[in-house]
VEXTORVO-101702 format. One line per 3 residues: number of its first residue (from 0); their letters; for each residue y, x, z of C-alpha. Coordinates in steps of 0.25 Angstrom, whole numbers, plus 5000, padded with zeros to 4 digits. Example, Ala and Ser with C-alpha at 12.3 -4.5 7.8 and 13.67 -1.06 7.14 Angstrom:
2
0) AS) 4982/5049/5031; 4996/5055/5029
This chain:
734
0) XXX) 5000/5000/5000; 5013/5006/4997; 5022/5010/5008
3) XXX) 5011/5011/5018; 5009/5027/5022; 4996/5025/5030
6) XXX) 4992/5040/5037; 4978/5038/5041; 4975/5046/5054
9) XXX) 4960/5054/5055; 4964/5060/5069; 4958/5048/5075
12) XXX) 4943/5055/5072; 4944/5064/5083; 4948/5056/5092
15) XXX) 4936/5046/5088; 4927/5057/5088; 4916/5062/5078
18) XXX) 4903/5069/5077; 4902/5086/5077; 4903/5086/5061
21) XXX) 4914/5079/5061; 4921/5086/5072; 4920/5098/5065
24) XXX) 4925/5092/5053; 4936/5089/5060; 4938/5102/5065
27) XXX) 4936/5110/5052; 4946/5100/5046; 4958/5103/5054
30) XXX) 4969/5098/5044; 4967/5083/5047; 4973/5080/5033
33) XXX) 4962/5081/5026; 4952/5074/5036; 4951/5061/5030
36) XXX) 4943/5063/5018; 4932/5071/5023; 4930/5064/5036
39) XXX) 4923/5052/5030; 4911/5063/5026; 4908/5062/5040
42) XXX) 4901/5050/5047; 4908/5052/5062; 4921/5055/5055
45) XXX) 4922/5042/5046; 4917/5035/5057; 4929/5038/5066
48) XXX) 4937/5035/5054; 4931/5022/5055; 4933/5020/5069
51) XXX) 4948/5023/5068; 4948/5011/5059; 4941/5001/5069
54) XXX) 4950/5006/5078; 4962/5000/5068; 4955/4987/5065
57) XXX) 4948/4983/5073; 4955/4971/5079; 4961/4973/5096
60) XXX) 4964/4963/5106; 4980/4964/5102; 4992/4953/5099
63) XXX) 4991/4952/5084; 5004/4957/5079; 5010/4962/5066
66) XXX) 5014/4975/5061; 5018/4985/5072; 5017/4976/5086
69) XXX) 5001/4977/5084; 4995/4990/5085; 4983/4984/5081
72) XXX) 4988/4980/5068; 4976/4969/5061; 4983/4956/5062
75) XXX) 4971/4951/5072; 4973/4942/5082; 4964/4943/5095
78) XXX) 4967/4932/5102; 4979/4935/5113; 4992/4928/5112
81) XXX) 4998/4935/5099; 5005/4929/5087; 4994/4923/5082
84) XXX) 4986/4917/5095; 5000/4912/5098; 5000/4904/5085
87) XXX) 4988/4898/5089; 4984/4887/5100; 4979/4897/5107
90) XXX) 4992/4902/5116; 5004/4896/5119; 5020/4900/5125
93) XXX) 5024/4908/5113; 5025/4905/5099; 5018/4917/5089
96) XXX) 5029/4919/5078; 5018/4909/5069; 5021/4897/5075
99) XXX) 5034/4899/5082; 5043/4886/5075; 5056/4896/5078
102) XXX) 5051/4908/5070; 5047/4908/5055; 5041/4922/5050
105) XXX) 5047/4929/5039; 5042/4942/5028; 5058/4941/5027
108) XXX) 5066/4954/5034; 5073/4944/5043; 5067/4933/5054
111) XXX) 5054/4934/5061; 5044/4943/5054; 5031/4939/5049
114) XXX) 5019/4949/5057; 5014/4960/5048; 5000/4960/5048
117) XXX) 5001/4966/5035; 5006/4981/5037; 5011/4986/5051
120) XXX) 5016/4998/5052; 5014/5006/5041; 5016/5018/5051
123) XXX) 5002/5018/5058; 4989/5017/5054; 4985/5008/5065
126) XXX) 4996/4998/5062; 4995/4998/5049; 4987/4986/5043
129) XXX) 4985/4995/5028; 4986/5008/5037; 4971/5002/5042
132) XXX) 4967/4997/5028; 4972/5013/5023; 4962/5017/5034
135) XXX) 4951/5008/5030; 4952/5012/5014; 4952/5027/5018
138) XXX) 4940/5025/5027; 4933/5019/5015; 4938/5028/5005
141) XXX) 4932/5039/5014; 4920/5036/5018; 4916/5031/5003
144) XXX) 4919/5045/5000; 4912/5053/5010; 4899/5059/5010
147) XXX) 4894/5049/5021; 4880/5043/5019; 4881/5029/5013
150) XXX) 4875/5024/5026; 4887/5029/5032; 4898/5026/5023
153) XXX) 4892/5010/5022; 4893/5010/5038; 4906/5016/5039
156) XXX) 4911/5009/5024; 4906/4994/5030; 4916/4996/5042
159) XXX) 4928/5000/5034; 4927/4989/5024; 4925/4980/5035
162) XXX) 4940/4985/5041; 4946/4985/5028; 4943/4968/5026
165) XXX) 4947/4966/5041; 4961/4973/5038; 4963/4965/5025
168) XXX) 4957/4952/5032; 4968/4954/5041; 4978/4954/5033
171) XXX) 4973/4946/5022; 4973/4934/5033; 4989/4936/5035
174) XXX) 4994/4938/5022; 4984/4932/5012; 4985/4945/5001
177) XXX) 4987/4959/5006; 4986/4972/4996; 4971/4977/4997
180) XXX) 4972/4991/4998; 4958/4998/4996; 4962/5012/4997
183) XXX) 4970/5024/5002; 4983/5022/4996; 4993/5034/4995
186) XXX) 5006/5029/5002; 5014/5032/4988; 5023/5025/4978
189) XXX) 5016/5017/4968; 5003/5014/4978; 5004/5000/4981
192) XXX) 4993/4986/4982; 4998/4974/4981; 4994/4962/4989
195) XXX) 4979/4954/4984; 4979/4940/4985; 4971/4935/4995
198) XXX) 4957/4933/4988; 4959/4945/4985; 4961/4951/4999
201) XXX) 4949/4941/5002; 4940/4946/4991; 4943/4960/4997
204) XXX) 4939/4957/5012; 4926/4950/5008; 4922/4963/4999
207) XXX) 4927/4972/5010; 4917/4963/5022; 4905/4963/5011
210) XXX) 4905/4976/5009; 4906/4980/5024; 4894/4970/5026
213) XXX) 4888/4978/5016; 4890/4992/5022; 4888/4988/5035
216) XXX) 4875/4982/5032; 4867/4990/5042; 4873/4983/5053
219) XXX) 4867/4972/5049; 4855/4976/5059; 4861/4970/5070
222) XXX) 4875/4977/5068; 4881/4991/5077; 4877/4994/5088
225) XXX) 4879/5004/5100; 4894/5011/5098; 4894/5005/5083
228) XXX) 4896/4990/5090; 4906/4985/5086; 4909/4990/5071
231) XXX) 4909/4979/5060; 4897/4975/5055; 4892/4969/5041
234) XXX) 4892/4957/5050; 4906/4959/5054; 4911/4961/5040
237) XXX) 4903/4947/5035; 4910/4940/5047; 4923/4946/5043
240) XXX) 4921/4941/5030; 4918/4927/5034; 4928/4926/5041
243) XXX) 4937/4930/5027; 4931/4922/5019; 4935/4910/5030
246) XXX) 4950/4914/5028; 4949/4914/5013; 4943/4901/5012
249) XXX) 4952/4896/5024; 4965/4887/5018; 4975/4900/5021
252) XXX) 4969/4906/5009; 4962/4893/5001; 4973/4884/4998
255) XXX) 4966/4874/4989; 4953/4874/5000; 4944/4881/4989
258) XXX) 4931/4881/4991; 4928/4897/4998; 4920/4892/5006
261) XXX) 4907/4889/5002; 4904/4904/4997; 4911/4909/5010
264) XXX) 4901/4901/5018; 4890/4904/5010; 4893/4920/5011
267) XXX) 4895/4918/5026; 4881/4912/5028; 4873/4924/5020
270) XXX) 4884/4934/5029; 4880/4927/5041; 4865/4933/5041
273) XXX) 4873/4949/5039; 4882/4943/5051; 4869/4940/5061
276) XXX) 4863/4954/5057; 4874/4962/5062; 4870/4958/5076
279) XXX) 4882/4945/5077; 4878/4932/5083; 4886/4922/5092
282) XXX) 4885/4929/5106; 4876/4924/5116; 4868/4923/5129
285) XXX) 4860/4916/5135; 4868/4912/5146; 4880/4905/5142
288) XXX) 4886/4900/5153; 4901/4892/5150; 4904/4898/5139
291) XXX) 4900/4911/5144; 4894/4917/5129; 4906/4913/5124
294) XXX) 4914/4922/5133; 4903/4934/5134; 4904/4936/5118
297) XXX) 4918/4941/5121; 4913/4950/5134; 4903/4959/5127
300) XXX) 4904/4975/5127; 4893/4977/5119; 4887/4971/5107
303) XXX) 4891/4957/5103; 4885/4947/5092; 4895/4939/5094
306) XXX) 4908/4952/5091; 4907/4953/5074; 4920/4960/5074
309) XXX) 4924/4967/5087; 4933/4977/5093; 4928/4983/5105
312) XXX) 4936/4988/5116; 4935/4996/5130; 4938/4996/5143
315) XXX) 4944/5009/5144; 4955/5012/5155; 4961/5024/5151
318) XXX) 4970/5023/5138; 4966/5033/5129; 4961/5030/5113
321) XXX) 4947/5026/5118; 4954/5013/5125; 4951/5000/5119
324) XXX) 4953/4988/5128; 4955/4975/5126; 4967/4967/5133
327) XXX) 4963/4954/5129; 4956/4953/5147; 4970/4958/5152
330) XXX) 4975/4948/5142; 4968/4936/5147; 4968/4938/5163
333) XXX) 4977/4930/5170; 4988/4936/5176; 4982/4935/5191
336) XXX) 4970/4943/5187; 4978/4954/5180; 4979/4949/5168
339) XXX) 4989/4944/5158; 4983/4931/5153; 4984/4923/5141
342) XXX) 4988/4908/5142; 4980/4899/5133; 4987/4887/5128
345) XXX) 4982/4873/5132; 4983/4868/5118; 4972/4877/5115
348) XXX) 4965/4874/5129; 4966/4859/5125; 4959/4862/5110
351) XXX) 4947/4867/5116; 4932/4859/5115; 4926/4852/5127
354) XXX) 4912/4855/5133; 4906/4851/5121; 4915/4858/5111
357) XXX) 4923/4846/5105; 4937/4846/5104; 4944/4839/5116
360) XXX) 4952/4824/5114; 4966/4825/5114; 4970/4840/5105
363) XXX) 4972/4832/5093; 4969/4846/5084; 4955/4844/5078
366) XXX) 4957/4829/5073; 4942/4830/5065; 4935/4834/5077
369) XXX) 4930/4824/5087; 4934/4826/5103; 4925/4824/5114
372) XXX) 4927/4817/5127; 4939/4819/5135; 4949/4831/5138
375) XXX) 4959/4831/5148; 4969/4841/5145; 4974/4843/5158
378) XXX) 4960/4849/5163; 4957/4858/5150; 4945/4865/5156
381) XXX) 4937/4851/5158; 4924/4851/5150; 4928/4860/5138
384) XXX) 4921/4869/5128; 4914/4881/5136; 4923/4891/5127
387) XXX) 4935/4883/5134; 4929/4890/5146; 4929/4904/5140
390) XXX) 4944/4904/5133; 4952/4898/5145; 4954/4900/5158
393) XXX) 4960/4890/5167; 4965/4886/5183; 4951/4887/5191
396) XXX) 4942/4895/5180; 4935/4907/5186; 4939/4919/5177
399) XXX) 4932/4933/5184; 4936/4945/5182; 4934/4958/5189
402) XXX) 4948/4965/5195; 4958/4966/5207; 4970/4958/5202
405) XXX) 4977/4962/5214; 4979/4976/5210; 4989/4971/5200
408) XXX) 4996/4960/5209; 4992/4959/5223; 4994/4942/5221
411) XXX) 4984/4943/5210; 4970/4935/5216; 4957/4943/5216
414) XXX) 4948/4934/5217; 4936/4945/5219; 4943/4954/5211
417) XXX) 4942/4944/5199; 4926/4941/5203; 4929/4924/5206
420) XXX) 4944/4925/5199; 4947/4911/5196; 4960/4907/5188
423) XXX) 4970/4899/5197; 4984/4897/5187; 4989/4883/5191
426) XXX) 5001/4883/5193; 5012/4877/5205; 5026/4873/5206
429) XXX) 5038/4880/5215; 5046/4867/5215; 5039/4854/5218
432) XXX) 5047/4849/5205; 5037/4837/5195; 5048/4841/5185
435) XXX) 5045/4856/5182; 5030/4854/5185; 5029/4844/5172
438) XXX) 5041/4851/5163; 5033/4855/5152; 5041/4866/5150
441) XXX) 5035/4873/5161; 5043/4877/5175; 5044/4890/5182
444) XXX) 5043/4884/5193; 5029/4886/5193; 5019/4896/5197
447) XXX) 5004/4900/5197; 4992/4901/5206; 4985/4915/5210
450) XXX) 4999/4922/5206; 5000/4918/5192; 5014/4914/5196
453) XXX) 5022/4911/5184; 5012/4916/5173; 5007/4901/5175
456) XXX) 4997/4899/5162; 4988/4887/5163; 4975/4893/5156
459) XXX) 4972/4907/5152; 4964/4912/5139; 4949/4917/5145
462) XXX) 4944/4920/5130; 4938/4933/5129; 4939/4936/5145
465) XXX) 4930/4945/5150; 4925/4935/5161; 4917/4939/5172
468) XXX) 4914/4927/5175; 4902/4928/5167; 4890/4934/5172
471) XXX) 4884/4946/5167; 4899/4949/5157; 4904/4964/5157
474) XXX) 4917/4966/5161; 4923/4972/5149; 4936/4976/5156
477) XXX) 4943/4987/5168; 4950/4981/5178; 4962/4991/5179
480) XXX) 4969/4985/5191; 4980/4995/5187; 4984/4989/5172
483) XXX) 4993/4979/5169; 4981/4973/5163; 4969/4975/5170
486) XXX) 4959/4970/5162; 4965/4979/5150; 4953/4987/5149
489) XXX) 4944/4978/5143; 4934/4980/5133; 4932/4966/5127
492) XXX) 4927/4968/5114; 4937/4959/5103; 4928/4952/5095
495) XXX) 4939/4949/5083; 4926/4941/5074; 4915/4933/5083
498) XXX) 4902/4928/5079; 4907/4913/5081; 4917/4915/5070
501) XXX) 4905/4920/5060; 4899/4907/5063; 4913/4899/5063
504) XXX) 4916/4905/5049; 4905/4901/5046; 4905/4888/5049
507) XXX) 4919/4885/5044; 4913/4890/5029; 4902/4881/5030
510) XXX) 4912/4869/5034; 4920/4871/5021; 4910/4874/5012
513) XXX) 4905/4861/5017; 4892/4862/5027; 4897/4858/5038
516) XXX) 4884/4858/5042; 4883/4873/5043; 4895/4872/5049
519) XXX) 4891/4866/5061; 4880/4876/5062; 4890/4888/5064
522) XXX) 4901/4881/5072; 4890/4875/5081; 4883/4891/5083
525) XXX) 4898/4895/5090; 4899/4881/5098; 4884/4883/5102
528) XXX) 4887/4897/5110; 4899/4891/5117; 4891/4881/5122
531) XXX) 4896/4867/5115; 4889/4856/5107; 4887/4858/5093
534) XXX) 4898/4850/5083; 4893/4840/5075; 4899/4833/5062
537) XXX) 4899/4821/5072; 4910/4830/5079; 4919/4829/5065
540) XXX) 4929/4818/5063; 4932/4815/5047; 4929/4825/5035
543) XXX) 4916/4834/5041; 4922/4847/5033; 4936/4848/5038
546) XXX) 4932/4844/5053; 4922/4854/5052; 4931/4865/5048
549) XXX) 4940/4858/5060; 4929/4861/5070; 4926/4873/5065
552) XXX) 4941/4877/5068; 4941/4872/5081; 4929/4879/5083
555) XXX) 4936/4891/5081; 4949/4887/5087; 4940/4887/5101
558) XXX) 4929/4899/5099; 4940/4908/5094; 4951/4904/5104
561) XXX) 4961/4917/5109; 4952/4927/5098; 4965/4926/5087
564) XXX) 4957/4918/5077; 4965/4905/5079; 4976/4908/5072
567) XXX) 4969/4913/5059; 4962/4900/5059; 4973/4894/5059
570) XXX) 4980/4900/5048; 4968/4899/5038; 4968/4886/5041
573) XXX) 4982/4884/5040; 4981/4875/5053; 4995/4877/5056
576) XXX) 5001/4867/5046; 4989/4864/5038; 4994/4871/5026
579) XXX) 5000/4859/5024; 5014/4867/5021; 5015/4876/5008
582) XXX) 5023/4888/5013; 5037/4890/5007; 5040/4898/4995
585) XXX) 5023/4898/4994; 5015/4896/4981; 5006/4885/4979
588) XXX) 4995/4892/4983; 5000/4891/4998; 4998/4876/4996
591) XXX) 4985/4872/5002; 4979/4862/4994; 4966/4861/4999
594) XXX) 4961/4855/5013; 4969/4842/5008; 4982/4852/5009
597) XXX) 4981/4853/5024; 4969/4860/5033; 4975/4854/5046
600) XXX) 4973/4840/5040; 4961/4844/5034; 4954/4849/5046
603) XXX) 4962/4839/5055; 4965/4850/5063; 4981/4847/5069
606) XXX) 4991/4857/5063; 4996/4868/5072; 5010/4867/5068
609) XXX) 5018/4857/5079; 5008/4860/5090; 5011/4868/5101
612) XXX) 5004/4874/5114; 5006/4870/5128; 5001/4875/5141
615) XXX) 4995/4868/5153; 5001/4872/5168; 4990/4868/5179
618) XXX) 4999/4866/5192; 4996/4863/5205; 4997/4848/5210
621) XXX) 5010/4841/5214; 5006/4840/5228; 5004/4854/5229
624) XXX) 5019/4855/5229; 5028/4867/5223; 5023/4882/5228
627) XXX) 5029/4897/5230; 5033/4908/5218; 5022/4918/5225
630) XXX) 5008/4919/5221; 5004/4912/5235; 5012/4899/5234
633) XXX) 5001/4891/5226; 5003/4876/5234; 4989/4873/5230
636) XXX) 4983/4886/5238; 4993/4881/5249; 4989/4868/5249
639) XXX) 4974/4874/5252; 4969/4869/5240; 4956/4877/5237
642) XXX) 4953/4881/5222; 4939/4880/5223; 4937/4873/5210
645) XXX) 4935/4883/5198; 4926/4884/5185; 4918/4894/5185
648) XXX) 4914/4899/5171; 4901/4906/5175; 4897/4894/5185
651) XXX) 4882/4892/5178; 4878/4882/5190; 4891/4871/5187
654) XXX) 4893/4864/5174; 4906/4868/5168; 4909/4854/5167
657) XXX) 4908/4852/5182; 4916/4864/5185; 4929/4859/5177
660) XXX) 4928/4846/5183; 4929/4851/5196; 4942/4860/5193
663) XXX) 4949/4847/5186; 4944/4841/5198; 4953/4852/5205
666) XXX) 4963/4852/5197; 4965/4837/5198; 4968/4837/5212
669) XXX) 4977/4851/5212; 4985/4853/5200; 4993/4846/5191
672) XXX) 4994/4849/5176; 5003/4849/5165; 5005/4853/5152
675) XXX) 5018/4865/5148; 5024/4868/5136; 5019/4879/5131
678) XXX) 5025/4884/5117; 5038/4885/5117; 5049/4875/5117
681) XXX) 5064/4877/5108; 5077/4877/5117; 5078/4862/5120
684) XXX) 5063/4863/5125; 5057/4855/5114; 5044/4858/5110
687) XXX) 5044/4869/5099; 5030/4868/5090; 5019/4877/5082
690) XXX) 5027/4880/5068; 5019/4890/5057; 5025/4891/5045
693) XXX) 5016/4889/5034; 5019/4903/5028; 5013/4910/5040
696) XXX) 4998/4907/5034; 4998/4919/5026; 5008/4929/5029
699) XXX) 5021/4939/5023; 5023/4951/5024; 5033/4956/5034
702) XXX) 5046/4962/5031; 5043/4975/5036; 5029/4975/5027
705) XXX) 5037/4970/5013; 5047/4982/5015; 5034/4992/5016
708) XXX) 5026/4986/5006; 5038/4983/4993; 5028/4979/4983
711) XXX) 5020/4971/4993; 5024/4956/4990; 5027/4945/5001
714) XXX) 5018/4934/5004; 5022/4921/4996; 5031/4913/5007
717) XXX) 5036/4925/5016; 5050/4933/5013; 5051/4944/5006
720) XXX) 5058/4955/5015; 5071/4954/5011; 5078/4946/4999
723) XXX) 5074/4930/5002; 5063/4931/4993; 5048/4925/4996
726) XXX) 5036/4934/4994; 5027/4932/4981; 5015/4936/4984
729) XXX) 5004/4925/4986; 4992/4929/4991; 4985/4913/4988
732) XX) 4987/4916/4975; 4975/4923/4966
C-alpha cells in the first residue's frame, strides 16, 4: 500500500528463543539486516517468527478502539464495555459514538471521527493493521522459499494463511472492500493496491481458510497438544470460514436476499466432520449443576473442545515480556471484593429466557416467538434460563472467590476471605424523602450496602468469572492484595470463537437455506448443555423460516452475551433500523430489497433504533427509614434484620426454583424497587434514545487514513477528507 513504511522487527527471536543451530546462526549473523531471508531455512527460527505473529493477532481482553488508542489494533470486541458493547443491549449510562442521537461520525476533516479500524498507526508494527498483513506476507513468502521439509512448511504455511484471513476478516466486516495486499511491497512511488469489492475480499478469505485446513491437515487427529495448544487448527480455520460465509450471506452484504445459503450450508456440513477431528466439541461434564458446564467452558487452563480460536494467558505477577494476563476477573469483581465491576443493563437482564429457555412476556422484542408463563420484572432472578445464572449477579447470589479484600479497604467484607462471599448492593436513602427514592433520574442521596456506597449498581456481569463456587474449578488467577486490581493476574484463557457458535452458524445456514428442521437439531445441541428444553416449530408464531432465523438470534443474543458478538449480529442483520433507510448519497445497491425490504420486519425482531436501556436500584424498605453516608449506617442491619436468605449456585440439594423463591420472599418484606434511567437524558431531562445512522453498517475511511493513503478512494456515503465531496467507491457493487 503506498505511504505505509512497515519495518519488520526480527530482534523479537531472541528474545522468544531458538534451538542450538539457530542460535548459532544468529551468532555467525551478526549484521541483523540480512537475518530475515535465511532464518525461514530453519524450523526454531521460523517458528519464532510465527510466534511473534500470534502474538500480534491473536485477539486480547482490551476495549476495541480505532487507530492508535488500541495497542492491540484488530477491531475485535471482547465483551467489556467498549464502543461496541456500549452499542448494544448489553450495557447502559453512556452512549458509544454508534448510537449516540447527538453525534454523527464523519470521514470529513471536521466533527466526530469515524474509528479507524482500517490502518492505525502506520508507525508501529504492532499497530498497524497492513504492518501485520506485511508481516504475515513476508512470513509466507519466506518459508515457501526455504529449504524446510514440506511437512514443516505445511504446519507453519496453514498458521499463516489462517492470520492472514483473520486480518482481512476483520477488516472486510467494517468496510465491505479493502485492498488485498498479498506481498511485500517496497514502500516507494508508484507501489500501490486498490480496494476489491467485497466478493472479492470474501473469495479471498474463503481461499485463505481452505488452504490453511488443507496445510493444517495433520491436526485433524485430535488437533495440538501439550505446549502447541492453543494454535489454530484446520478445525479453527473451517470454523472461521463458517462464520465468513454467514456475514457474506448476511443482509449487510446480500441486499437482494440471494440465495448464498444453500452452498454455504452444504459446505459447513462436509467441514463439520474436519471440525470434530480437530478435537472440538461442546464442553461437557457429567456433573452440571446450575448451569455449571456453561461456566466451566470459560474456566479451563488446559485443553478445551469447546476454545476453536483462543488466546491463552498467564497468571504471572512480575511484569516482564512473558506476562500475559487477563483483566477481564479485575474487570468483573464488584468494588467490595477489590474489584472494579461491570454494571449489566436491565434491558438485557429482562430479555433473557425463563427455566425453560423461552422468551419471558412483556419484552415486546421477539414478536414471532412465543412467551411462556409469567415474569415479574421486579424480581428478574425468578425462574429463569440456567445461563441467566451464570451471566449475572444480583443482591443475595453467593459469588466465591479466594482473597482478603481488607487489604485494600479495611471496610471492605471478608466473608472468609471471599470463601462464603455473598453479594449484598441494595441500596438505602440519607433523607426519608418518597420523592428522591422514586425520581427516576436517580438521587445522591442514596448509598450501598457492604461499603459499596455511592458505586450503587443494581446487577453485575458474572460471565466468564472464574467462580469458586464450583466444586473442583482451578483458580485461574493471583490475589495481589497489593494491586489496584487484585485479580489482574489472571490467566483466563479468551475464547474469541466457541463451539456453540460452529453449531449456531450452522444452524442459521440450514434455516435459510430452508431445513428448518436441521435447524433445530443444532440450535437445540447448544440449549441442551445449558440445561433447557428443546424448541419446537410449536414455539414459532407465523412464517416457520423467519421466526426461525429470529430464534436462532435470540439464541445467540443470550449464549454469546458480554463476548463482543452482539454488535456484529446486529449489523449484518441490520437490526438497528431494518435496512429499511437507504443511506444518503449511496448507490442503489445499498438498497435492501430482499427480506421484504426490511429484516426487522421480516424477523419480527423490534428495531433497536428508539430503544433505550435503564437500570433497576434495589432499595431498602420504606419502614426501614433513611441511613448514614459511612459503610456501617445500612438501617436494615440496624434494624437487625438477618440476611440469611441467598441463592446459592453450587447448592445441589435445593432446586433453583426453590432458592429464588425464597429471596423474593425476602425481598418482598425488605426492599423496595424501582426502576432508574439509565441512558442518558438531554438538558430538559427528557428521555434521549438509541439513533445509528444508517451509513455506520459499512464504514469510511478516517481522515487521517484518506491523507496516508491518496489513491485510496472513500467508501460511498462518507466524506472525502476535505472538499465537500462523497467517497465513490462502493464495495456492493461487483
Amino acid at each position: 500500500m503506498r505511504s505505509l513504511k512497515i519495518y519488520i522487527s526480527i530482534g523479537v527471536l531472541a528474545a522468544l528463543g531458538l534451538s542450538s543451530c539457530s542460535d548459532q546462526f544468529l551468532e555467525d549473523k551478526k549484521n541483523y539486516d540480512n537475518l530475515t531471508k535465511d532464518v525461514y531455512n530453519y524450523y526454531s527460527g521460523a517458528k519464532a517468527r510465527l510466534n511473534d505473529i500470534y502474538s500480534q493477532c491473536l485477539p486480547w481482553m482490551t476495549e476495541m478502539a480505532g487507530a492508535e488508542s488500541n495497542k492491540r489494533f484488530t477491531g475485535v470486541s471482547t465483551g467489556l464495555p467498549d464502543m461496541a458493547s456500549r452499542s448494544t443491549e448489553e450495557y447502559a449510562g453512556t452512549w458509544s459514538d454508534f448510537v449516540n442521537p447527538n453525534v454523527t461520525l464523519t470521514g470529513g476533516a471536521t466533527g466526530t471521527a469515524v474509528p479507524d479500524f482500517f490502518m492505525g498507526k502506520v508507525t508501529d508494527i504492532q499497530q498497524s493493521a497492513y504492518g501485520r498483513v506485511r508481516n504475515v506476507n513476508d512470513f509466507i513468502a519466506g518459508v515457501e522459499g526455504s529449504t524446510l521439509s514440506e511437512a514443516q512448511k505445511n504446519e507453519l504455511l496453514g498458521q499463516a494463511h489462517f492470520f492472514r484471513a483473520w486480518l482481512y476478516f476483520n477488516m472486510v466486516k467494517w468496510y465491505g472492500g479493502v485492498p488485498l495486499v498479498t506481498e511485500v511491497q517496497i514502500p516507494e512511488k508508484g507501489v500501490f493496491t486498490p480496494r476489491s469489492n467485497a466478493r472479492q475480499c470474501f473469495q479471498f478469505i474463503f481461499d485463505e481458510l481452505n488452504t490453511a485446513a488443507s496445510q493444517l491437515s495433520a491436526t485433524t487427529n485430535g488437533g495440538w497438544t501439550g505446549s502447541d495448544w492453543g494454535r489454530v487448527t484446520a478445525g479453527t480455520a473451517l470454523a472461521l470460514k463458517g462464520r465468513a460465509l454467514m456475514l457474506w450471506a448476511s443482509p449487510l452484504f446480500n441486499r437482494k436476499g440471494e440465495d448464498r445459503w444453500t452452498s454455504a450450508y452444504q459446505e459447513m456440513k462436509n467441514d463439520l466432520s474436519t471440525i470434530n477431528a480437530c478435537g472440538y466439541d461442546l464442553f461437557k461434564t457429567s456433573n452440571n449443576i446450575n448451569g455449571s458446564d456453561f461456566a466451566l467452558q470459560f474456566m479451563q487452563l488446559g485443553k478445551n473442545p469447546e476454545a476453536v480460536f483462543v488466546t491463552l494467558h498467564n497468571s504471572i505477577t512480575t511484569e516482564s515480556d512473558e506476562q500475559q494476563n487477563n483483566p477481564w476477573e479485575a474487570k468483573i469483581r464488584p468494588k467490595n471484593t477489590a474489584g472494579s465491576g461491570l454494571a449489566a443493563s436491565y434491558t438485557l437482564v429482562n430479555l433473557f429466557p425463563d427455566k425453560n429457555g423461552i422468551i419471558v412476556p412483556g419484552t415486546g422484542t421477539y414478536t414471532k416467538l412465543k412467551t411462556s408463563g409469567t415474569y415479574d420484572k421486579n424480581y428478574p432472578f425468578v425462574d429463569r434460563d440456567p445461563r441467566f445464572y451464570r451471566t449475572f449477579a444480583f443482591p443475595g447470589v453467593k459469588w466465591v472467590y479466594s482473597g482478603d479484600p481488607t487489604k485494600k479497604d479495611p471496610n471492605n467484607p471478608s466473608y472468609g476471605n471471599g470463601k462464603n462471599y455473598v453479594l449484598w448492593n441494595y441500596v438505602w436513602y440519607t433523607v426519608d424523602d418518597d420523592t428522591k427514592r422514586d425520581d427516576p433520574t436517580g438521587s445522591d442521596a442514596a448509598r450501598a450496602a457492604d461499603n459499596f456506597l455511592t458505586t450503587k449498581s443494581s446487577i453485575y456481569v458474572r460471565k466468564k468469572s472464574d467462580d469458586g463456587g464450583i466444586k473442583g474449578a482451578t483458580q485461574m488467577y493471583t490475589y495481589m492484595s497489593d494491586y489496584d486490581q487484585p485479580f489482574k493476574t489472571s490467566a483466563a484463557p479468551v475464547i474469541e470463537l466457541r463451539y456453540a457458535e460452529v453449531l449456531l452458524n450452522l444452524a442459521e445456514a440450514a434455516c435459510m437455506a430452508g431445513d428448518v428442521d436441521g435447524a433445530l437439531g443444532y440450535m437445540n445441541q447448544v440449549r441442551a448443555r445449558a440445561g433447557v428444553r428443546a424448541l419446537t416449530t410449536g414455539d414459532f408464531i407465523g412464517d416457520t423460516k423467519s421466526a426461525c432465523m429470529s430464534a436462532i438470534l435470540y439464541e445467540r443474543q443470550i449464549e454469546f452475551a458480554y463476548e463482543g458478538k452482539r454488535f456484529y449480529d446486529m449489523r449484518r442483520w441490520m437490526l438497528f433500523d431494518g435496512g429499511a433507510v437507504k443511506p444518503a448519497n449511496t448507490p442503489d445497491t445499498y438498497t435492501l430489497t430482499g427480506f421484504g425490504g426490511n429484516t426487522c420486519t421480516w424477523l419480527g425482531v423490534t428495531p433497536w433504533n428508539g430503544q433505550r436501556r435503564e437500570r433497576i436500584e434495589f432499595q431498602t424498605a420504606k419502614r426501614y427509614g433513611a441511613g448514614g453516608i459511612t459503610f456501617d449506617s445500612d438501617p436494615l442491619l440496624k434494624a437487625g434484620t438477618a440476611r440469611d436468605v441467598i441463592v446459592d449456585l453450587d447448592d445441589a440439594t435445593t432446586d433453583l426454583s426453590t432458592q429464588t423463591a425464597n429471596l423474593k420472599t425476602w425481598y418482598q418484606n425488605n426492599l423496595y424497587i424501582v426502576e432508574k434511567n439509565s441512558d442518558p437524558l438531554d438538558a430538559a431531562k427528557n428521555k434521549e434514545v438509541i439513533t445509528f445512522n444508517p451509513k455506520y453498517y459499512i464504514l469510511g475511511l478516517k481522515n487521517s487514513v484518506q491523507e496516508n493513503n491518496k489513491d485510496i478512494p472513500q467508501t460511498v456515503g462518507w466524506e472525502v477528507s476535505s472538499g465537500g465531496a462523497f467517497g465513490t467507491f462502493d464495495p456492493l457493487a461487483e
